[in-house]
N, C-alpha and C positions, 0 to 999 in steps of 0.2 A: 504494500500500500504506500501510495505515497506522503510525502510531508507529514509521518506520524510524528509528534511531540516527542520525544525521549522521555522518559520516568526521570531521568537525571535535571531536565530542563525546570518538569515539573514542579519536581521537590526543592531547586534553588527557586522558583520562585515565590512559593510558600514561603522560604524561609524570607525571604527578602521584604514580604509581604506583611509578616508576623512580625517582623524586627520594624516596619513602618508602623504598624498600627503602634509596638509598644513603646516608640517613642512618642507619638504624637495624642495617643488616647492611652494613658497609664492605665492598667486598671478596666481596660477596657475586656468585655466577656465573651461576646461570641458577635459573629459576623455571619450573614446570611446573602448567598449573592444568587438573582433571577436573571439578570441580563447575559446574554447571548457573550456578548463582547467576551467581558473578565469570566465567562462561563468557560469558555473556550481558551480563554489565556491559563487559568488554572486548570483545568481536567483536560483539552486537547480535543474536546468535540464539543458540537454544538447541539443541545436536546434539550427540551423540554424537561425542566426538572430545577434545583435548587443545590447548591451546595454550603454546606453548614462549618465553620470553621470557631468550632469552641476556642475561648483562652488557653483550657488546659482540656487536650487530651487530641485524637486524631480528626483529620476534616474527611468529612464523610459527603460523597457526592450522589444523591435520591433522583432518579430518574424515573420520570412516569414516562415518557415517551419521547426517542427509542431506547430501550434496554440494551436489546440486543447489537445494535447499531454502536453505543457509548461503549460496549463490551468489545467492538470490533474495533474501533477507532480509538479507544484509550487507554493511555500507563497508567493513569489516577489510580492507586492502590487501595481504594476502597468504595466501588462502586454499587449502590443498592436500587433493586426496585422497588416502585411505590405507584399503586394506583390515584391515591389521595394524600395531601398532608396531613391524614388522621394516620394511617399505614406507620407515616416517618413518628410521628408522635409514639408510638404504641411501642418504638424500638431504641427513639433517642430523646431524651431532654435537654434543655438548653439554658441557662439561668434566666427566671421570669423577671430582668429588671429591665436596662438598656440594651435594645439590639438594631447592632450597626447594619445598614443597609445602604443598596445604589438609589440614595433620595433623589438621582436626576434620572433616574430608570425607571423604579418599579411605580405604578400604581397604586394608589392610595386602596382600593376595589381589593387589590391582589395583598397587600401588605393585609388587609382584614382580613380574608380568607384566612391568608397565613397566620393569621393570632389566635383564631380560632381555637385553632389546634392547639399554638405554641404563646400560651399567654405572656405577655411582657408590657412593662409599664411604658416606653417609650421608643422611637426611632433617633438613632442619630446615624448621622452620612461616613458613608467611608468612599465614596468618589476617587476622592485627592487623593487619599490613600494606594489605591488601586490604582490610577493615574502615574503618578510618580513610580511608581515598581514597575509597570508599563513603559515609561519613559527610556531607560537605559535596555539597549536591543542588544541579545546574545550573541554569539556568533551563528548560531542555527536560524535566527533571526534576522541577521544582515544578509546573509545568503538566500532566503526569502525575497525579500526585498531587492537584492540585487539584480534578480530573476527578474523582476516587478519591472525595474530600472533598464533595464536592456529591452525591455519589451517596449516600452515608454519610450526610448529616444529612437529606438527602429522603425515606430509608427509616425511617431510628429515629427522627426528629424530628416525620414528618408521617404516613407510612402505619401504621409498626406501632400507632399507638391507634386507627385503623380498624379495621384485625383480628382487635384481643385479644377474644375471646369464650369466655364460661363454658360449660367441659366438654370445651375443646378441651386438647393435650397439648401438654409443652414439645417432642415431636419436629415435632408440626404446627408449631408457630409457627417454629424453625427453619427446616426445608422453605419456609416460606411467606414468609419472611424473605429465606432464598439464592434465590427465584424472583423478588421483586420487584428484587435486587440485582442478577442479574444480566442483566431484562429492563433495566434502565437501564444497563445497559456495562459491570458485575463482569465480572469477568476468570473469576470460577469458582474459582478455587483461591488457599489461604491457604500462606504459604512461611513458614517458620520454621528460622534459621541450629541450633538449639538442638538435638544428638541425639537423635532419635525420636521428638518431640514433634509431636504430628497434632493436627490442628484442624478442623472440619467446621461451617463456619460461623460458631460459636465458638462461648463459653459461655454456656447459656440456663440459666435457672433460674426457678420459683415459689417464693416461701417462702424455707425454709429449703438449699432445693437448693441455692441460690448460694453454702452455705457447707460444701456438701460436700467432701470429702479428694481432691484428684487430683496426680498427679506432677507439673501444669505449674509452673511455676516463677512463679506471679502469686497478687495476691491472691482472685480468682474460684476457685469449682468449681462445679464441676458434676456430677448424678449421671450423665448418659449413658444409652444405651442399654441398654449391656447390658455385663459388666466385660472380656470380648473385643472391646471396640471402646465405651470410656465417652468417647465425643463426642455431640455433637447435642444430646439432651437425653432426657430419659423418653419413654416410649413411653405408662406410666401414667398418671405426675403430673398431672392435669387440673385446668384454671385454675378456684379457685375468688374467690367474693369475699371481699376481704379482703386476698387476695397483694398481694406485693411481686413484679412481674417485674423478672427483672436481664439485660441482654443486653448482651455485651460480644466485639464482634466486628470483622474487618478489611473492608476492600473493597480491591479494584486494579484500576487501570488500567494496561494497557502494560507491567503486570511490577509496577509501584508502589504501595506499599497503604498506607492509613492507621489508625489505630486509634482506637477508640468505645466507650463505655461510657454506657447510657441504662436508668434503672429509670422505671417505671411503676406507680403504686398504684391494683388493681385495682375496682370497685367502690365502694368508699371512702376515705376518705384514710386515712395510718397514724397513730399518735397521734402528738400535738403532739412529745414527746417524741425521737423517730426522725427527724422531718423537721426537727429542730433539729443532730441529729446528722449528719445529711446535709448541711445548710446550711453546718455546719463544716469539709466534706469542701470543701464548693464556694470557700469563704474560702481554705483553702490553697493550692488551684488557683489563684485569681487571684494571691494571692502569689507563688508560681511563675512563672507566666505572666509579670508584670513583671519578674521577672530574668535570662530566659531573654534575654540578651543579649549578643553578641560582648564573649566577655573573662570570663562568670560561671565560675568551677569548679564543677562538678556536686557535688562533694567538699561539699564549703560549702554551696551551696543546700541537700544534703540534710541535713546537720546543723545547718544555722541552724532548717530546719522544725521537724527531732526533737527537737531542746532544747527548740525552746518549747511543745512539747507537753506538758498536765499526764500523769500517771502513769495515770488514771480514762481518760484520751482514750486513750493507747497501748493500754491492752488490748485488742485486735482489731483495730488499728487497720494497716490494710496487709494483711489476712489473719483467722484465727476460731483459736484456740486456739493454739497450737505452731507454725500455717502462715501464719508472716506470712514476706510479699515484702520483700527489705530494700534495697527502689528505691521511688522516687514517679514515673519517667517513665524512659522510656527510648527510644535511636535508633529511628524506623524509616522502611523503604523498601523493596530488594527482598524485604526479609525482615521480620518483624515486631517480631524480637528483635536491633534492629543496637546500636553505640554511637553515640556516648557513651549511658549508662545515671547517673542521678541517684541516687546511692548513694556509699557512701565507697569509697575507691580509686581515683576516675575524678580526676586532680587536672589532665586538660591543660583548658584554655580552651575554651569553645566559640566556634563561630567563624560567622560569618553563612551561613546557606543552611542549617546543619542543621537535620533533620525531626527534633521530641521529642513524644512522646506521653506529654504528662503525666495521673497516675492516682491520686489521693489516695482509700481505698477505708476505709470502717467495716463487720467481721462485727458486727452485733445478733443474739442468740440468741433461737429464736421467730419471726424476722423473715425474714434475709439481707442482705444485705451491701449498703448504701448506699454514695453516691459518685459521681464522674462522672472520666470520660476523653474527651477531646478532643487531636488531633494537630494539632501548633505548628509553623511556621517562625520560625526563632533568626533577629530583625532588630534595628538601634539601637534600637528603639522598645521594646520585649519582644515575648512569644510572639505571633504572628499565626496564627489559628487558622482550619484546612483544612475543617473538620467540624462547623463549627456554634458557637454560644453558648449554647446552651440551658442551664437551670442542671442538668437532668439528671436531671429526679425530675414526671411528667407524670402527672397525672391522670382515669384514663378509668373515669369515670360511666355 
């Protein structure tokens, strides 16, 4: 089978995981984790089912649905069935005081369910927790990811200026985008820790589309389909010459995904002017990229960039109007949107093995949003980059 988890991986992350909780919540008793994501990060499959990680004693992973499936696909050394949370009750208890959960996960619906059974006097979050232990990627980890990263700069670096052809829509070039991706080993789907934020490929745009208004929390938009579902891209919009294509998407392997951002100037080049502006996008990157080294504070690198940004540069700069992003890169793996994130308030150290996707981004009005993104591993050296060096900005005549 492929990409099984090792038992060895497993158990260092428990442990990594146990040694976060007992610094940050002393005292703390048991942990109860529903979400798919850290479901999968600790046991190595993804099932329907709960895992229970007492203070003191062994974490026990209840799976109602699959059994058999969690039995095939996982090391976790102690896997149980359970048709109900009355089943898990009748075989384990848990201390009825404080218990820590994924409060930006589970359902309020599901958390009562769960009490039912397993009485306790309150919730407190273990996210960050989880987060952070997530943060720093294995070596079975990065080789994931690597896999991710070559798939990533094969598609946007070499096929999509094959492609690009006048008359076709930005929902074709998607479509045609997630078929070459995932005839080279895309996983198929994009995971985002972020509350209800859905992604389809990701965001495409001609023109001006790239700097259209949407809820995601970056500096891309995109107009979408249709406002019941604004992913993918237009159905209309057709590539004419002159565009600016902007595409800025994930790939994964094994669970692990990297992130990309690659425009294209369709037809003819854009004016001197724009690709000077874009040039500038690509200069902060490499800045970046050199500091991203065990020990930098995120905190700092983003505010040594911001300062020395003239006031003319800021305008649109990260986002188009009111909708600027107030990050230049941020964690990612099994999810798109992890920490550490390069923005002010992140003040712990980064540490060797995290995965940072850094994204310096300019809205030009008229135009769309120049820039590049490329996902980094944080080594002594600076950012070592999973996805390519291309400066980000390709010419197809």
């Amino acid at each position: 089978m492929h990409d099984v988890v090792p038992a060895s991986e497993l158990h260092d992350r428990m442990l990594r995981f146990r040694r976060q909780m007992d610094t940050e919540n002393p005292g703390w008793e048991a942990v109860v984790i529903f979400g798919k994501i850290n479901l999968y990060y600790f046991t190595g499959t993804i099932q329907d089912g709960m895992l229970i990680i007492p203070e003191r004693g062994d974490a026990v992973f209840w799976v109602r649905r699959s059994y058999e499936r969690a039995m095939d696909e996982s090391m976790f050394p102690d896997i149980r069935p359970m048709k109900s949370y009355r089943d898990a009750a009748e075989k384990m208890s848990i201390p009825q005081h404080r218990i820590h959960m994924e409060t930006e996960v589970v359902p309020l619906a599901l958390a009562e369910r769960f009490r039912k059974y397993f009485p306790f006097s309150g919730i407190l979050p273990m996210d960050r927790q989880a987060a952070w232990t997530r943060a720093i990627k294995s070596p079975f980890e990065q080789s994931l990811m690597k896999r991710a990263g070559n798939i990533h700069r094969t598609v946007l670096e070499e096929n999509v200026p094959e492609i690009l052809r006048t008359g076709m829509s930005e929902a074709e070039l998607g479509t045609q985008v997630y078929s070459l991706m995932v005839e080279q080993g895309h996983q198929g789907i994009v995971r985002f820790g972020s509350f209800n934020t859905e992604i389809e490929v990701g965001q495409i745009g001609f023109g001006e589309s790239s700097l259209y208004p949407t809820p995601f929390d970056g500096p891309g938009g995109c107009r979408g389909v249709c406002p019941g579902a604004p992913v993918l891209g237009s159905s209309t919009r057709r590539l004419k010459k002159g565009d600016l294509v902007f595409i800025d998407n994930s790939c994964g392997v094994g669970g692990y995904q990297t992130d990309k951002t690659m425009n294209y100037m369709f037809g003819t080049s854009l004016p001197e002017g724009v690709i000077d502006l874009h040039t500038r996008c690509v200069a902060i990157l490499e800045e970046l990229v050199h500091l991203l080294k065990p020990g930098a504070v995120p905190s700092k690198m983003y505010a040594a960039i911001i300062d020395s940004l003239d006031p003319e540069f800021l305008d649109n700069f990260m986002g188009f109007g009111n909708r600027r992003a107030h990050f230049l890169g941020h964690g990612v793996g099994l999810v798109v949107d992890e920490i550490p994130v390069i923005s002010r308030g992140f003040d712990e150290p980064l540490q060797e093995g995290m995965a940072i996707a850094l994204e310096p981004k300019k809205g030009i009005p008229g135009v769309g949003l120049v820039g590049i993104e490329n996902t980094y591993l944080v080594t002594p050296e600076g950012g070592r980059s999973i996805t390519g060096n291309n400066p980000g900005l390709i010419g197809v005549y």
